[in-house]
C-alpha positions as CSV (number, residue, x, y, z in Angstrom):
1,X,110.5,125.0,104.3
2,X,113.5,123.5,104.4
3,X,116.3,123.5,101.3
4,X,116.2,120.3,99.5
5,X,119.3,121.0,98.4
6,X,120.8,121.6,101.8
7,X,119.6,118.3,102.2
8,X,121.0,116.6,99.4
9,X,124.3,118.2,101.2
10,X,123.4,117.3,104.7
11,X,123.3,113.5,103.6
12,X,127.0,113.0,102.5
13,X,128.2,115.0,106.1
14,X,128.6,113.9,109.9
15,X,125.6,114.6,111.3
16,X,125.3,116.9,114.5
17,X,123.8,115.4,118.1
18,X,120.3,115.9,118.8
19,X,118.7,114.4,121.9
20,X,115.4,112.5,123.1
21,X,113.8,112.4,126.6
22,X,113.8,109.2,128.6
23,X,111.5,107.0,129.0
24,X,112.1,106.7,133.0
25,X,114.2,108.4,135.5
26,X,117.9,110.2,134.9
27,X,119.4,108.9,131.9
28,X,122.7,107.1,131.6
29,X,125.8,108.6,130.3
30,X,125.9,105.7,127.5
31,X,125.1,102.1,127.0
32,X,126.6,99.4,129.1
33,X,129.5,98.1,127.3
34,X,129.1,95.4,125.1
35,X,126.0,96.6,124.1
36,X,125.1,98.5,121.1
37,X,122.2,100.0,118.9
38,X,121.8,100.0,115.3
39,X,118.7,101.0,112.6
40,X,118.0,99.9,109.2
41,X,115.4,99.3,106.5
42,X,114.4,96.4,105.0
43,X,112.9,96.2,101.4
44,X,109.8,95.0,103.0
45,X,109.7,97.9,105.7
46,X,109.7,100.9,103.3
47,X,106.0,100.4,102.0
48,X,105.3,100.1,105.9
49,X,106.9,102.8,107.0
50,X,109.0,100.5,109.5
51,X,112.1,100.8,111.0
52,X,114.3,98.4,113.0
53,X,116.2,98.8,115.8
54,X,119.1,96.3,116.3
55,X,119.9,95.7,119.9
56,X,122.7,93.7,120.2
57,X,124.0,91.9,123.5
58,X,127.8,91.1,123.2
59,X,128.0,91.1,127.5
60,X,128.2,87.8,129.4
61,X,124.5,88.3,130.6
62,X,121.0,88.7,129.6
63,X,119.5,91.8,128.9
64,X,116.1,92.7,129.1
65,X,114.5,96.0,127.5
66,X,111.7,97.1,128.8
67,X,111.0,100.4,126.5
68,X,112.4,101.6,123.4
69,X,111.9,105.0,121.7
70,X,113.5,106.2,118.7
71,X,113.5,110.0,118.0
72,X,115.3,112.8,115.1
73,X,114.2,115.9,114.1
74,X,113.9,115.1,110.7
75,X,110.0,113.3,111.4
76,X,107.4,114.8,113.4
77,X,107.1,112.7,116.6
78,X,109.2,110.0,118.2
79,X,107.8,106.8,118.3
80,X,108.2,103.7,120.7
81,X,108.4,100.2,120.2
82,X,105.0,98.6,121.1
83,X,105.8,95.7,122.9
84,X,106.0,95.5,126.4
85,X,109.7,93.5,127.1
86,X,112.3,91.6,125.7
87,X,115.2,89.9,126.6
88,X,118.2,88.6,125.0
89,X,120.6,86.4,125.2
90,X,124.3,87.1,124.6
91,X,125.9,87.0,122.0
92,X,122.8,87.7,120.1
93,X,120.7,90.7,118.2
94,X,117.3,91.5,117.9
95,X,115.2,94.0,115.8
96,X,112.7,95.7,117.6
97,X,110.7,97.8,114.9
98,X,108.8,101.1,115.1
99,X,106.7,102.8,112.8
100,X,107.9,106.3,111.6
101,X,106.1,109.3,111.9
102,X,105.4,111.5,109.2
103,X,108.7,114.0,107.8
104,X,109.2,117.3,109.8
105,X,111.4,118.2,106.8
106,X,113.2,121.2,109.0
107,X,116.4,122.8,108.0
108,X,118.4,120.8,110.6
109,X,121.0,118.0,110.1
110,X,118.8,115.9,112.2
111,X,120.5,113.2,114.3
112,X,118.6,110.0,115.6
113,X,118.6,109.0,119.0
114,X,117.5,105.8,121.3
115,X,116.5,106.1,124.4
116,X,116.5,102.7,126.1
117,X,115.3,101.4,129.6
118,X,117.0,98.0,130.5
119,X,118.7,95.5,133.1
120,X,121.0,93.2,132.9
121,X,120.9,90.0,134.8
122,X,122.3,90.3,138.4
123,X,124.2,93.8,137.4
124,X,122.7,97.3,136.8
125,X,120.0,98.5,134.8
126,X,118.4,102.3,133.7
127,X,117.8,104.2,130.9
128,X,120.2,105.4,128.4
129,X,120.0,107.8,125.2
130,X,122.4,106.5,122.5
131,X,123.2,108.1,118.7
132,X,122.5,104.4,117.1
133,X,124.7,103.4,114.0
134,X,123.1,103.8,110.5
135,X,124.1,100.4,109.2
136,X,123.1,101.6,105.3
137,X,123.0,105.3,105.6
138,X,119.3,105.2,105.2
139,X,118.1,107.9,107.3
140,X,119.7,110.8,105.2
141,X,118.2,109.1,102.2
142,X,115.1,108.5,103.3
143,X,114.5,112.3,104.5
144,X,115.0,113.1,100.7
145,X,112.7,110.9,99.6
146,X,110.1,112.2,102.6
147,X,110.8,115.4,101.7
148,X,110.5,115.5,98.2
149,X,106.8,113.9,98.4
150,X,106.3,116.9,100.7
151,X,107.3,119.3,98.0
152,X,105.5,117.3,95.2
153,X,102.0,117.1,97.3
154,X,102.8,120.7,98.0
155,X,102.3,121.2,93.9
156,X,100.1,118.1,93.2
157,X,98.7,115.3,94.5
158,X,99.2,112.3,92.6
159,X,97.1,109.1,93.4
160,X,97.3,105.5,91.8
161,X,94.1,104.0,90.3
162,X,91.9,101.9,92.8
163,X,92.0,99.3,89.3
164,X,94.1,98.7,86.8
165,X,93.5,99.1,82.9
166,X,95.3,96.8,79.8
167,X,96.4,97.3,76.5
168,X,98.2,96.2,74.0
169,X,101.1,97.9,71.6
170,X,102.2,95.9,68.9
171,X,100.4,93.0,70.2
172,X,102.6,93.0,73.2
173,X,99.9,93.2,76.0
174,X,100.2,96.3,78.7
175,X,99.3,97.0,82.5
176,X,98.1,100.6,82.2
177,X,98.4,102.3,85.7
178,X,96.1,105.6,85.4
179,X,98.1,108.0,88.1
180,X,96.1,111.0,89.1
181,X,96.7,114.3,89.1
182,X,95.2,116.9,91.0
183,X,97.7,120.4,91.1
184,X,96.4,122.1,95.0
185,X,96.6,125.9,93.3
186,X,98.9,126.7,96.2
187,X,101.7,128.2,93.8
188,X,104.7,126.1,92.2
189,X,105.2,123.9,89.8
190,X,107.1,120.5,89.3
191,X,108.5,118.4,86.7
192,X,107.9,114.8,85.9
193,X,111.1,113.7,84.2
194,X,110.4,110.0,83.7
195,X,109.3,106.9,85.1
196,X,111.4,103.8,85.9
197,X,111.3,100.5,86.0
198,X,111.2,98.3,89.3
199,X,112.4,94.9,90.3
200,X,109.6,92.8,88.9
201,X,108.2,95.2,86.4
202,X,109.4,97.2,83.2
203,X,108.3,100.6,82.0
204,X,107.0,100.1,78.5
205,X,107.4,102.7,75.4
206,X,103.2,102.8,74.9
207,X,103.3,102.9,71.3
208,X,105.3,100.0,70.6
209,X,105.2,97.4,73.7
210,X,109.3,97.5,74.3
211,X,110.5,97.5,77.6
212,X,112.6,100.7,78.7
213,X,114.7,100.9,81.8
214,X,113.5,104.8,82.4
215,X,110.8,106.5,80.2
216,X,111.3,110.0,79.4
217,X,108.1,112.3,80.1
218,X,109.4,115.9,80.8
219,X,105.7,116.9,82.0
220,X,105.7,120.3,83.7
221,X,102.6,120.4,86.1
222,X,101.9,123.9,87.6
223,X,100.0,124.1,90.6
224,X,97.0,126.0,88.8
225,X,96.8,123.5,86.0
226,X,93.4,121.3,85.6
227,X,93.0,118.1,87.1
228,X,94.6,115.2,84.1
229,X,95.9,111.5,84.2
230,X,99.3,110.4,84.1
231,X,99.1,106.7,82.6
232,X,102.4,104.8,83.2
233,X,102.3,101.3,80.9
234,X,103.9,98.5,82.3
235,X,105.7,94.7,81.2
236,X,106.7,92.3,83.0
237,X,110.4,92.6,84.1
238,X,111.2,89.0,84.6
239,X,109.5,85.9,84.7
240,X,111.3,83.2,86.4
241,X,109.4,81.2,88.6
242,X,110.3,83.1,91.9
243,X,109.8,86.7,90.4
244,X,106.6,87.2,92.5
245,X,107.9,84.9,96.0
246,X,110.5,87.5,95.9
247,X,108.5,90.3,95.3
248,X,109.2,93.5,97.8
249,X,109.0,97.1,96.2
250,X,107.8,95.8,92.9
251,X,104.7,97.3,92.4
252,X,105.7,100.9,93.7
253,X,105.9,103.0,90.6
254,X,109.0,105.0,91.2
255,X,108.7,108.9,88.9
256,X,111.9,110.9,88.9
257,X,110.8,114.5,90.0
258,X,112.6,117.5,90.2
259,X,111.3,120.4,92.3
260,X,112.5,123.7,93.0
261,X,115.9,122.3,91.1
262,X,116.5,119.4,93.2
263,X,115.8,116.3,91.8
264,X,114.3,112.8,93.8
265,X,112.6,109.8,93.0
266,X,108.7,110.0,94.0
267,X,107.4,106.3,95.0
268,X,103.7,106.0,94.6
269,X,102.6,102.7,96.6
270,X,100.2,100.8,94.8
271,X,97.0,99.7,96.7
272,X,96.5,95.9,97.6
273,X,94.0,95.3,95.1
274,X,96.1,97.0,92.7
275,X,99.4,94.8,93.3
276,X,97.2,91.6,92.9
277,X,96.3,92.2,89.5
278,X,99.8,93.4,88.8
279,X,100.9,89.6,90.4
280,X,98.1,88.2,88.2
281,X,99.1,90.2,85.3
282,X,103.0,89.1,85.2
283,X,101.9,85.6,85.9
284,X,99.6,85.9,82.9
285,X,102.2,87.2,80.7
286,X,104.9,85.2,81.7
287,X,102.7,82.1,81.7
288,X,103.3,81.1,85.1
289,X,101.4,78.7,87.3
């Protein structure tokens, strides 16, 4: 299993090349110039698992894709963008997004590749394999996260509730979230330092209602303890009118983990039914229509 403190490493360095087959024929030396490939995350892509692809067309002509793969060693499989063709204009961008596969978590420096089949109006066309620019750095950041839910499931599984509970702490009412936690007896052990707050909702101290950035929990789990519950209580974090319009990665509950000395934040993904009655919750609090 790969070092997660080589990785921790591995995101602050130039990353070596790696490469990904076409999708047709001999590939191309490189893109056509003017044209270029970027990938990025959006806050509403992480719960998805999403990734975009930027294509962007700064030649004189239209270009159509016709296929789009992305590959790195650091997931499983490369994926491809679903759709059958695009085309556009220039002087223009657009994101073509692709589902990631699951981490590989290998003790590589993974680098991502595109491999691209295109034309461009009345000049050439083909396939090429490009490194694409990470606009935000999120790949390296991303494998730690990935990777440290590998280690943590290795240890535990931990599951949010199918419902929430409430509860109230100096007559401050609570959104109790019951996590799970079922150690797989496969050797190990992890530590839950804390829980943090999100964007639209606070951690709360449980014994007296106020609102804490981080709550400290030092819990050690081994990986032969007995099945228990974690349960995380919540306020809201604001309540302006647009708190929930806005809403993106507000109703993940983010634990800070360390395993095997490296520490990451764990985000547990609240189901749907779940995030609605944390929506209906802050707007009961908050007293919004």
């Amino acid at each position: 299993m790969i070092s997660r403190a080589a990785l921790a490493v591995g995101a602050t360095v130039a990353l070596a090349m790696s490469g990904c087959a076409p999708l047709s024929g001999p590939a191309d030396t490189a893109l056509p110039s003017g044209i270029s490939i970027s990938v990025y995350q959006t806050r509403t892509d992480v719960a998805e698992r999403r990734l975009e692809v930027a294509v962007r067309n700064d030649t004189e002509r239209v270009l159509t894709i016709t296929g789009l793969v992305f590959d790195s060693p650091q997931f499983a499989a490369p994926v491809r963008w679903v759709k059958d063709s695009t085309r556009i204009r220039p002087g223009t961008e657009v994101d073509l997004p692709v589902l990631l596969a699951d981490a590989s978590c290998t003790d590589e420096r993974p680098v991502a590749t595109v491999t691209l089949d295109y034309s461009l109006e009345g000049a050439q066309s083909g396939t090429a394999v490009t490194q694409p620019v990470d606009r935000i750095d999120r790949l390296p950041e991303l494998e730690l996260e990935d990777c440290i839910a590998v280690d943590v499931a290795a240890i535990a599984e931990i599951t949010p509730p199918a419902a929430l509970r409430f509860g109230t702490a100096a007559g401050v009412e609570l959104a109790l979230i019951d996590l799970a936690v079922a150690p797989t007896g496969a050797g190990g052990s992890l530590l839950i330092d804390s829980v943090l707050s999100t964007t639209l909702l606070e951690v709360a101290d449980p014994g007296v209602g106020a609102g804490l950035d981080e709550l400290p929990l030092d819990l050690t789990v081994d990986s032969d303890d007995a099945d228990s519950v974690l349960t995380v209580a919540m306020l809201p974090g604001r309540c302006d009118p647009h708190s929930i319009a806005e809403d993106k990665r507000g109703t993940i509950v983010p634990l800070s983990v360390i395993v095997d000395g490296v520490s990451g934040i764990l985000y547990l993904t609240t189901a749907d039914a779940v995030r609605a009655e944390l929506y209906a919750f802050v707007k009961r609090v908050c007293g919004l229509p």
